[in-house]
Gaussian input, Z-matrix of N, CA and C with variables (Angstrom, degrees):
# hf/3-21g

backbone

0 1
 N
 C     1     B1
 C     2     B2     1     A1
 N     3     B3     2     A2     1     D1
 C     4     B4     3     A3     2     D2
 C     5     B5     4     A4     3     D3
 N     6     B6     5     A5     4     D4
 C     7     B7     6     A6     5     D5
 C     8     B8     7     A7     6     D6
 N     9     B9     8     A8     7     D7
 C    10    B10     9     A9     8     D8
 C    11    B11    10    A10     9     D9
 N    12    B12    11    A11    10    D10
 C    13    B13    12    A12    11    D11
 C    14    B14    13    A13    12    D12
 N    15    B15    14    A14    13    D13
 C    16    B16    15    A15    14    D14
 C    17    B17    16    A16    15    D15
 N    18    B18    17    A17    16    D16
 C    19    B19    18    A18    17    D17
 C    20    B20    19    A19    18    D18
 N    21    B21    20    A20    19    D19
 C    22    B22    21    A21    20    D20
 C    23    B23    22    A22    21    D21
 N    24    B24    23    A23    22    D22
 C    25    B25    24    A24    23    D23
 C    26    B26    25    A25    24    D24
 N    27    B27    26    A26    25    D25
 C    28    B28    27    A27    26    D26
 C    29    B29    28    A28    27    D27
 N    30    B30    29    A29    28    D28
 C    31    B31    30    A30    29    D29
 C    32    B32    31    A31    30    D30
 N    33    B33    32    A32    31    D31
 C    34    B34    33    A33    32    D32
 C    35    B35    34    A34    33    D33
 N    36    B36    35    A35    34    D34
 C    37    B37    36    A36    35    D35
 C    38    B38    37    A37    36    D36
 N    39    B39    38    A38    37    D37
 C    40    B40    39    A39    38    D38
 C    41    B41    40    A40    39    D39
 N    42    B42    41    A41    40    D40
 C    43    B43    42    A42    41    D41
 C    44    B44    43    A43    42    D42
 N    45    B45    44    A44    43    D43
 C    46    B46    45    A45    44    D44
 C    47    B47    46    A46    45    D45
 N    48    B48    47    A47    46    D46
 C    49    B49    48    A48    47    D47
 C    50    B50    49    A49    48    D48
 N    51    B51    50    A50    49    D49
 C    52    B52    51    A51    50    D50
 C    53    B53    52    A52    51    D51
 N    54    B54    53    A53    52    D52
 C    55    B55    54    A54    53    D53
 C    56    B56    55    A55    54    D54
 N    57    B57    56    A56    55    D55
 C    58    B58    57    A57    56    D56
 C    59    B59    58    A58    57    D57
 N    60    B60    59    A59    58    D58
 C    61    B61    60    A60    59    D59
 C    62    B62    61    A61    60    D60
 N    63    B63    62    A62    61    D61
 C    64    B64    63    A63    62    D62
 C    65    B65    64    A64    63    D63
 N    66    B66    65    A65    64    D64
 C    67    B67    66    A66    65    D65
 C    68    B68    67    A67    66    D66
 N    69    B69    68    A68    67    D67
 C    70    B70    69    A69    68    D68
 C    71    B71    70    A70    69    D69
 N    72    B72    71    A71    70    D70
 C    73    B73    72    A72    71    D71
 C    74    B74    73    A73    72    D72
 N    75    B75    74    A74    73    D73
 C    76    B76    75    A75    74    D74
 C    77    B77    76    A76    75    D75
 N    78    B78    77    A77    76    D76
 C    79    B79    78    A78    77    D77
 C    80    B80    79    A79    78    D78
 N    81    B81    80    A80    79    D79
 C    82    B82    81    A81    80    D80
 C    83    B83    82    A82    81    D81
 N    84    B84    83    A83    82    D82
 C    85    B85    84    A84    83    D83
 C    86    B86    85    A85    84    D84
 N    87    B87    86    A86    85    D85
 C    88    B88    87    A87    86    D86
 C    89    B89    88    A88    87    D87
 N    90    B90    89    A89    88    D88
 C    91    B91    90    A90    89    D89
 C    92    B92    91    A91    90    D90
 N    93    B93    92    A92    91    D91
 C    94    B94    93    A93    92    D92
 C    95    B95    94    A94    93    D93
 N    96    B96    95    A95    94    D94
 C    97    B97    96    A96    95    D95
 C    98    B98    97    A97    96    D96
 N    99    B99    98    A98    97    D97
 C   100   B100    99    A99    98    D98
 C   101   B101   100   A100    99    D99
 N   102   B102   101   A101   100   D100
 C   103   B103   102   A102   101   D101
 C   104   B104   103   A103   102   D102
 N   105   B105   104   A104   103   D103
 C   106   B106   105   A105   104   D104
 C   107   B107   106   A106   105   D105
 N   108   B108   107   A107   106   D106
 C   109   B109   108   A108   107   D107
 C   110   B110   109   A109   108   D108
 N   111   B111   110   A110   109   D109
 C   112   B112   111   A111   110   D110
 C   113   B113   112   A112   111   D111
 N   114   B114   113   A113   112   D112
 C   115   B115   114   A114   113   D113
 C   116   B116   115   A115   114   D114
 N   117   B117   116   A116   115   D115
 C   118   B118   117   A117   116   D116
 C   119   B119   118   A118   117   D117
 N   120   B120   119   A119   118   D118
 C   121   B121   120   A120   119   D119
 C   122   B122   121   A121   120   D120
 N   123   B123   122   A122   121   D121
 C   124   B124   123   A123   122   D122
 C   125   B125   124   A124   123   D123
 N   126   B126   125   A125   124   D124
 C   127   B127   126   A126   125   D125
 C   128   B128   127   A127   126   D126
 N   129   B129   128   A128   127   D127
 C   130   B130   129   A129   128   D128
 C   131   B131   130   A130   129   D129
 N   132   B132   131   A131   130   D130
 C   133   B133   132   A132   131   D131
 C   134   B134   133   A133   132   D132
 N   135   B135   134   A134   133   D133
 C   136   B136   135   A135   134   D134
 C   137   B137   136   A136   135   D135
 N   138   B138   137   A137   136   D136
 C   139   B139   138   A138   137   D137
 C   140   B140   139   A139   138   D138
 N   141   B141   140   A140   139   D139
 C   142   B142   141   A141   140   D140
 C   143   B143   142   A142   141   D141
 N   144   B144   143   A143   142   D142
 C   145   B145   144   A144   143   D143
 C   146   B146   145   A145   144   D144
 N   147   B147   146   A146   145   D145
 C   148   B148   147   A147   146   D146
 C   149   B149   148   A148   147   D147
 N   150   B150   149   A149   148   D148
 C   151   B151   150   A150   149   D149
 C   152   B152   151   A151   150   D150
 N   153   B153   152   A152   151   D151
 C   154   B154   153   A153   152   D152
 C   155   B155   154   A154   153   D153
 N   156   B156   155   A155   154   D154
 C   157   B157   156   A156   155   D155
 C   158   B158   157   A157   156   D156
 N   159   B159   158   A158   157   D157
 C   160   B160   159   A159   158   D158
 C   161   B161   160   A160   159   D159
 N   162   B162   161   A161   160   D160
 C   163   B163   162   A162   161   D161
 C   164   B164   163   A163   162   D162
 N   165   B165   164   A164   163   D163
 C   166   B166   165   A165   164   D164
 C   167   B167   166   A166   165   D165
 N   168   B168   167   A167   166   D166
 C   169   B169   168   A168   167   D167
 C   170   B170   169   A169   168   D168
 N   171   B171   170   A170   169   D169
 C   172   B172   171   A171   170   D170
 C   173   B173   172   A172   171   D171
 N   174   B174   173   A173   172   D172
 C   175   B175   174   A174   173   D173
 C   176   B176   175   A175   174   D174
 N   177   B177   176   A176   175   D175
 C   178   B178   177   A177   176   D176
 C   179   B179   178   A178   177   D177
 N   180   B180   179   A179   178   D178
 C   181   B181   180   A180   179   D179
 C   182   B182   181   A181   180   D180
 N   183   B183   182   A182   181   D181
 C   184   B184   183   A183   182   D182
 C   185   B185   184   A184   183   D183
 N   186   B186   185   A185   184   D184
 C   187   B187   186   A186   185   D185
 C   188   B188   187   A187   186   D186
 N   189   B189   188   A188   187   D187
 C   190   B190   189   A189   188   D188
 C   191   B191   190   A190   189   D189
 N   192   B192   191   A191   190   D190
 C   193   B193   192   A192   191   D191
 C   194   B194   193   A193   192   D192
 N   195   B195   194   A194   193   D193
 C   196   B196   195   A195   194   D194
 C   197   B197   196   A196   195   D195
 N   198   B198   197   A197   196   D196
 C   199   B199   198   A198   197   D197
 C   200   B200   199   A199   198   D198
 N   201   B201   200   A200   199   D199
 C   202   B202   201   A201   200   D200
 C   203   B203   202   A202   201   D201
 N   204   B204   203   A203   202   D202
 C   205   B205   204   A204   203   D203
 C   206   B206   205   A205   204   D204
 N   207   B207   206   A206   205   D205
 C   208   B208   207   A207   206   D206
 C   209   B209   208   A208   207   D207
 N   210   B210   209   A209   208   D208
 C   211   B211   210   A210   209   D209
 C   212   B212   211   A211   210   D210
 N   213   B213   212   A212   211   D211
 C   214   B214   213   A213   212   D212
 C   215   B215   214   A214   213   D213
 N   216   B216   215   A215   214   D214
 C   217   B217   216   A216   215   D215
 C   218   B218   217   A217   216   D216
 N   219   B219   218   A218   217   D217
 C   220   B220   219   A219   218   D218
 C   221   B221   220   A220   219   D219
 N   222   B222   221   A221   220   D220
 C   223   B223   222   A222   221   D221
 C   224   B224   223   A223   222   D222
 N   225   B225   224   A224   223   D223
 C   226   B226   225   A225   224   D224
 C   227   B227   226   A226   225   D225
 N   228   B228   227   A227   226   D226
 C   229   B229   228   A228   227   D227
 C   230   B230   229   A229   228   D228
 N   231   B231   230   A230   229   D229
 C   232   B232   231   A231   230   D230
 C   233   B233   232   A232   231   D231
 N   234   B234   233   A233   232   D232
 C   235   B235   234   A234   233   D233
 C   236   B236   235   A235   234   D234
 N   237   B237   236   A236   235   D235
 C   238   B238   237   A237   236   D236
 C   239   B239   238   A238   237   D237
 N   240   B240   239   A239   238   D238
 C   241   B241   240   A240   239   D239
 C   242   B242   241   A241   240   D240
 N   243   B243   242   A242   241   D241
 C   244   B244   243   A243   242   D242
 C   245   B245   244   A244   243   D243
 N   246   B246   245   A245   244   D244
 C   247   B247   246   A246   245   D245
 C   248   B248   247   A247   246   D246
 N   249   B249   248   A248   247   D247
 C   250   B250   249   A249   248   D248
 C   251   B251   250   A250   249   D249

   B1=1.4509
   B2=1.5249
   B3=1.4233
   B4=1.9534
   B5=1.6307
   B6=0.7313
   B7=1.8054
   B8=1.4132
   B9=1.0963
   B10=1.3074
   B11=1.4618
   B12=1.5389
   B13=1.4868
   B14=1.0907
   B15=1.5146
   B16=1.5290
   B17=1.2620
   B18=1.4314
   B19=1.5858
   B20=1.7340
   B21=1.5163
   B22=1.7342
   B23=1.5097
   B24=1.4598
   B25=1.9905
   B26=1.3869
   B27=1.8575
   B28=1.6155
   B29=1.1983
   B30=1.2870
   B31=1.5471
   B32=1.7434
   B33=1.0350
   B34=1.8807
   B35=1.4371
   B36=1.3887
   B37=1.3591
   B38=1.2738
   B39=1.4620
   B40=1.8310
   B41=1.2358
   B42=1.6242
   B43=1.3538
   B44=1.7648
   B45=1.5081
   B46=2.2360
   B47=1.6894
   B48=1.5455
   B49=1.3504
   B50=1.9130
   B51=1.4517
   B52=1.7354
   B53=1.1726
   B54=2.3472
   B55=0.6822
   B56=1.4742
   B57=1.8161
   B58=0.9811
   B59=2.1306
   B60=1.3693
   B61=1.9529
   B62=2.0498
   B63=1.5224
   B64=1.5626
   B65=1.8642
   B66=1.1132
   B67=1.7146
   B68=1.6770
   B69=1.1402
   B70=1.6711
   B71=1.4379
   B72=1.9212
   B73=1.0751
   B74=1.6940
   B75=1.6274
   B76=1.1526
   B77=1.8980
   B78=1.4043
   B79=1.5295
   B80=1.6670
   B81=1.6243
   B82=1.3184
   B83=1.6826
   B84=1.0473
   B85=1.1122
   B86=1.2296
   B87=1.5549
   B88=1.1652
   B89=1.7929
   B90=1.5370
   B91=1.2230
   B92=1.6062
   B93=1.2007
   B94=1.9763
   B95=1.7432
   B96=1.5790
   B97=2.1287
   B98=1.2630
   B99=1.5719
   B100=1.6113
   B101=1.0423
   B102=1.9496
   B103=1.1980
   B104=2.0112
   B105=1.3904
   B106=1.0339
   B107=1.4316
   B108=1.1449
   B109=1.7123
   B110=1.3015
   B111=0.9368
   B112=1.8831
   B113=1.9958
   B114=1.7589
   B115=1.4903
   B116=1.6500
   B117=1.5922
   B118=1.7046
   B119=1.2143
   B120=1.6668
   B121=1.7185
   B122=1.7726
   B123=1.1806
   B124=1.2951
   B125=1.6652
   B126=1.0963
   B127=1.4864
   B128=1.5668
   B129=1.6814
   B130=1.4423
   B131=1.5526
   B132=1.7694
   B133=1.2335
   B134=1.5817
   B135=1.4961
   B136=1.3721
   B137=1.4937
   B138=1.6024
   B139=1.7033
   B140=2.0354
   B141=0.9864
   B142=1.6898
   B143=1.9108
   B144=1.7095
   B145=1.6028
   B146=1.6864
   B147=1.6950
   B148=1.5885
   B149=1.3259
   B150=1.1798
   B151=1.1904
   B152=1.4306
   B153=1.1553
   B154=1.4940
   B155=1.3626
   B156=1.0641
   B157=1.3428
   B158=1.8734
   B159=1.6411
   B160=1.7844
   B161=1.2918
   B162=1.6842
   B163=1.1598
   B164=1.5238
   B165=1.5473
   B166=1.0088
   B167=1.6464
   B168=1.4964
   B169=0.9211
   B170=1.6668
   B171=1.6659
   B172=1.4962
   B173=1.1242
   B174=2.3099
   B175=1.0989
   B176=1.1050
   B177=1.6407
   B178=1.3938
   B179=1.6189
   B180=1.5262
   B181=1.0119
   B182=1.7202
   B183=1.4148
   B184=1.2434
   B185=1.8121
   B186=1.5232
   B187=1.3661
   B188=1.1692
   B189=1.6707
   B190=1.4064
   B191=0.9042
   B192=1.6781
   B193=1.2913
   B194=1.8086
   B195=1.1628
   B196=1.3032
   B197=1.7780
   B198=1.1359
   B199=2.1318
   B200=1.3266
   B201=1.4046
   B202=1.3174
   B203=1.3793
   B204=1.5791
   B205=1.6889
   B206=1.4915
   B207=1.3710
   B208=1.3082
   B209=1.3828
   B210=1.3090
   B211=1.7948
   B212=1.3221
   B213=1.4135
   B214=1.9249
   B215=1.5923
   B216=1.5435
   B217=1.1651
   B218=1.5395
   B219=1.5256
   B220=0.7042
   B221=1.9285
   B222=1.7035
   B223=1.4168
   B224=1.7633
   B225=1.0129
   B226=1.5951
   B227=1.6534
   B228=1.0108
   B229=1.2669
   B230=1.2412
   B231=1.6212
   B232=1.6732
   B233=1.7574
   B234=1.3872
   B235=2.0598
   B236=1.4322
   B237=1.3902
   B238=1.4293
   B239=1.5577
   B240=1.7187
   B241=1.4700
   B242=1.7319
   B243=0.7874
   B244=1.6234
   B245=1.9190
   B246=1.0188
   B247=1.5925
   B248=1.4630
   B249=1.3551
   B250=1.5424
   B251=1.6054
   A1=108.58
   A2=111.07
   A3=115.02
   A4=100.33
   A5=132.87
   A6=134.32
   A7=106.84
   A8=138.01
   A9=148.42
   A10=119.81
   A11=111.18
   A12=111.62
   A13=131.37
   A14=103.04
   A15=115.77
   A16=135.32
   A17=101.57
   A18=117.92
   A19=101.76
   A20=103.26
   A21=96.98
   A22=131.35
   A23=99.97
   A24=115.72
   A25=95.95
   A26=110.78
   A27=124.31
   A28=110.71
   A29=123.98
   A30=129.93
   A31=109.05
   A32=96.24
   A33=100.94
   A34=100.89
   A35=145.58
   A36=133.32
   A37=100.76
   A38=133.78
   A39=114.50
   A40=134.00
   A41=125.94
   A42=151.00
   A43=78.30
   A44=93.67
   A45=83.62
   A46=98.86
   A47=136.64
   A48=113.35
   A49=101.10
   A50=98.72
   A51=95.57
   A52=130.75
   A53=105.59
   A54=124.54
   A55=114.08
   A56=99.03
   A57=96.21
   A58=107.42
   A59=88.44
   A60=87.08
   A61=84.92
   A62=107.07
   A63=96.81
   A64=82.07
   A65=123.30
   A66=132.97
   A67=96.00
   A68=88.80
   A69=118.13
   A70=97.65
   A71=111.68
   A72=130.49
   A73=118.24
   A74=137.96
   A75=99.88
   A76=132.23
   A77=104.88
   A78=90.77
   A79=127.77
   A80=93.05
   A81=106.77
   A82=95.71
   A83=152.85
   A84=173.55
   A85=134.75
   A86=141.52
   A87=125.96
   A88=128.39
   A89=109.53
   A90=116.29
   A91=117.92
   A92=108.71
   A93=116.21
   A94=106.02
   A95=69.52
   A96=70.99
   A97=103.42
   A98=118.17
   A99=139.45
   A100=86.26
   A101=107.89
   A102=119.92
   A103=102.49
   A104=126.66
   A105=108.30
   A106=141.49
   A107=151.60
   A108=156.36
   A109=112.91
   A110=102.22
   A111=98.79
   A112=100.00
   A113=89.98
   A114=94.76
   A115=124.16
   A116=95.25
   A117=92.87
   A118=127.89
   A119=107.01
   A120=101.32
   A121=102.16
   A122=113.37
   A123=121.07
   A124=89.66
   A125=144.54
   A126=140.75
   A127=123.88
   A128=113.68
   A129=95.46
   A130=77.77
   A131=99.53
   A132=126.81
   A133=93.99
   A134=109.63
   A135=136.92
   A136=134.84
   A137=112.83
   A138=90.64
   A139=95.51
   A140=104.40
   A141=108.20
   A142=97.37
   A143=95.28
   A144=103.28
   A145=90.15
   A146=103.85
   A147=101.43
   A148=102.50
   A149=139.59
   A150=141.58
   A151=109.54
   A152=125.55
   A153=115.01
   A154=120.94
   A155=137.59
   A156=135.99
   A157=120.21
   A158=91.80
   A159=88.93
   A160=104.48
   A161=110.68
   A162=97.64
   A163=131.93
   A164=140.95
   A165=142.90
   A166=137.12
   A167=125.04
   A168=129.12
   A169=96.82
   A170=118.04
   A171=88.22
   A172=93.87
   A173=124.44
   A174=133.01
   A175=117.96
   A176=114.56
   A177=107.78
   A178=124.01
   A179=118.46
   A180=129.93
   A181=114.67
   A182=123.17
   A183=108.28
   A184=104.20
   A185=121.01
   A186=136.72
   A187=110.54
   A188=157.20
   A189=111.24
   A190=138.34
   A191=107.49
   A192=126.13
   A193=107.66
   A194=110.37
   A195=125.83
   A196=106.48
   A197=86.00
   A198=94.20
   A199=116.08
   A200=117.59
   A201=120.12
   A202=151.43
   A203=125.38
   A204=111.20
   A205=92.41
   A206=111.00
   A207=113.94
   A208=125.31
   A209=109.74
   A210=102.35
   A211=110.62
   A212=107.77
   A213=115.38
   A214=91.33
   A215=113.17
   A216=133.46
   A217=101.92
   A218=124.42
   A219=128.40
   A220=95.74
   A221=129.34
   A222=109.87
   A223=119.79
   A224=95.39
   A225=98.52
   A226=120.39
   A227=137.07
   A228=118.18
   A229=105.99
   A230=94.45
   A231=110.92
   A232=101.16
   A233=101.73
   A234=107.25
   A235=98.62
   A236=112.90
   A237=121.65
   A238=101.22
   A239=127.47
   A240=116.31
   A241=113.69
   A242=113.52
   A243=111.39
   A244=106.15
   A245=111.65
   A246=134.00
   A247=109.37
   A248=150.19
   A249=124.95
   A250=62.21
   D1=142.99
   D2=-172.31
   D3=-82.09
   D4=156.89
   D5=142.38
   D6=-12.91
   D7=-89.61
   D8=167.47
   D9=-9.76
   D10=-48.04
   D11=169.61
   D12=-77.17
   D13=-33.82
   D14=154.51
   D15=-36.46
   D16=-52.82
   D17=-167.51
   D18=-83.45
   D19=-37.61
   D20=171.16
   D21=-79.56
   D22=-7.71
   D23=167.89
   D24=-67.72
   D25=-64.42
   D26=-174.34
   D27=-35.95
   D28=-48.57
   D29=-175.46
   D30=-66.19
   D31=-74.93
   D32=176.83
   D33=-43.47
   D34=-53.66
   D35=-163.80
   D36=-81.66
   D37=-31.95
   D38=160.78
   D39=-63.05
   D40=-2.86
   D41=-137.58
   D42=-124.93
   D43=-74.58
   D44=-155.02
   D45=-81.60
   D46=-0.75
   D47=167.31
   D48=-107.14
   D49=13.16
   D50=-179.74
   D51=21.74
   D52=68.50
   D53=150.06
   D54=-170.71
   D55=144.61
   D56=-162.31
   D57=-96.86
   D58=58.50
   D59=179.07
   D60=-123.24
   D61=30.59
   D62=-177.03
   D63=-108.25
   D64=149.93
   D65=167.73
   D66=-142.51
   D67=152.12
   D68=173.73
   D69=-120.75
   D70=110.97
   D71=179.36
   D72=-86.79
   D73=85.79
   D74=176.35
   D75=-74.11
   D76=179.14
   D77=177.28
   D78=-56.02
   D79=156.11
   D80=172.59
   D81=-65.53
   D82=-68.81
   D83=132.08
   D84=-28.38
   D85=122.34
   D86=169.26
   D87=-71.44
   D88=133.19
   D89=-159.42
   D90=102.97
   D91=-19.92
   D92=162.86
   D93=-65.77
   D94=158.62
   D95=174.87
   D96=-100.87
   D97=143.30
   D98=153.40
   D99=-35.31
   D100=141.42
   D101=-176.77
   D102=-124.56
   D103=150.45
   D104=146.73
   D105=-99.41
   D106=148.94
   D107=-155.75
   D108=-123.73
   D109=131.02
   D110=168.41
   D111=-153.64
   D112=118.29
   D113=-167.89
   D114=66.66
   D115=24.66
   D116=-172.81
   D117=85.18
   D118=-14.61
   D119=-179.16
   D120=-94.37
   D121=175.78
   D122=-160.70
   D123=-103.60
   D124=106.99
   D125=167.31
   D126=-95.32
   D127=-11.28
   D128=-166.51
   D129=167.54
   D130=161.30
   D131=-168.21
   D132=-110.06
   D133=152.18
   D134=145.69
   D135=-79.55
   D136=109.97
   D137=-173.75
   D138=-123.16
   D139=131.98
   D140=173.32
   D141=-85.35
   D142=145.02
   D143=175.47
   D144=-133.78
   D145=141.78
   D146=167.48
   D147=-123.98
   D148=144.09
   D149=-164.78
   D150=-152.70
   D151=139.92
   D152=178.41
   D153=34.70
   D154=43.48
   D155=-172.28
   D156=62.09
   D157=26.40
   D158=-177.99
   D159=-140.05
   D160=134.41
   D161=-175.92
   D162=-117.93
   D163=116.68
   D164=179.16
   D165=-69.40
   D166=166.46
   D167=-153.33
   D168=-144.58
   D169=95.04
   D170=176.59
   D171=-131.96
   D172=146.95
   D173=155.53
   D174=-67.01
   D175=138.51
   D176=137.97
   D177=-110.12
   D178=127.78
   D179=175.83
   D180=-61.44
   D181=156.47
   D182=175.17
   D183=-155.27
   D184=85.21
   D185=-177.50
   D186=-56.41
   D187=100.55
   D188=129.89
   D189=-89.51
   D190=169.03
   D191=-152.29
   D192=-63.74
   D193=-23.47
   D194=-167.78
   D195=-80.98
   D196=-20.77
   D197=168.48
   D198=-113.68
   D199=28.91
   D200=127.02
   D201=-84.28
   D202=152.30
   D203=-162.50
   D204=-59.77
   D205=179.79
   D206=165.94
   D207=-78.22
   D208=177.43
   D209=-179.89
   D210=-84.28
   D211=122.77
   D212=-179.09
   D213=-68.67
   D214=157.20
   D215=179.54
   D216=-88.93
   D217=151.98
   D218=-148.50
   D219=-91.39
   D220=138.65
   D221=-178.69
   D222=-64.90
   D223=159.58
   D224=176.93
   D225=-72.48
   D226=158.50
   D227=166.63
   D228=-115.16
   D229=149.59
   D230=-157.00
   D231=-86.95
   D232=128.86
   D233=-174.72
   D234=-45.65
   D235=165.72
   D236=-174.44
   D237=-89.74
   D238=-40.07
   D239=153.39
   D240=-23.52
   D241=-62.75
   D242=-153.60
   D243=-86.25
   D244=-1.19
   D245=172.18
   D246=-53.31
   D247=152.45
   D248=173.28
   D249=-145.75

């Protein structure tokens, strides 16, 4: 991807998640993948597709499991005595 595509993905993806802590990182290097950022962290890659004369833009997201909250315990259920 050129500068140009970058900066016009960057724009549209600060526009429809309306905010601007989203960046479109290109590579350190040529042959790395476009990266995406949000707040500086690295979340997901950029891949361009051209096909028939059209050209695409798709993320991939990338979660770990280890940066999720923890698992809430499940609530108790309240005895039917104490029910009003």
């Amino acid at each position: 991807m050129n500068p140009s595509e970058i900066d016009r993905l960057q724009t549209y993806l600060r526009k429809l998640f309306k905010s601007d802590l989203i960046k479109v990182v290109p590579p350190m290097r040529r042959g790395l993948s476009v990266e995406l950022a949000v707040n500086e962290e690295i979340v997901g890659t950029v891949h361009k597709d051209t096909d028939d004369g059209e050209t695409s833009y798709s993320i991939h997201i990338t979660v770990l499991e280890e940066d999720l909250p923890a698992v809430k315990a499940p609530a108790r259920p309240t005895p039917a005595s104490t029910r009003r």
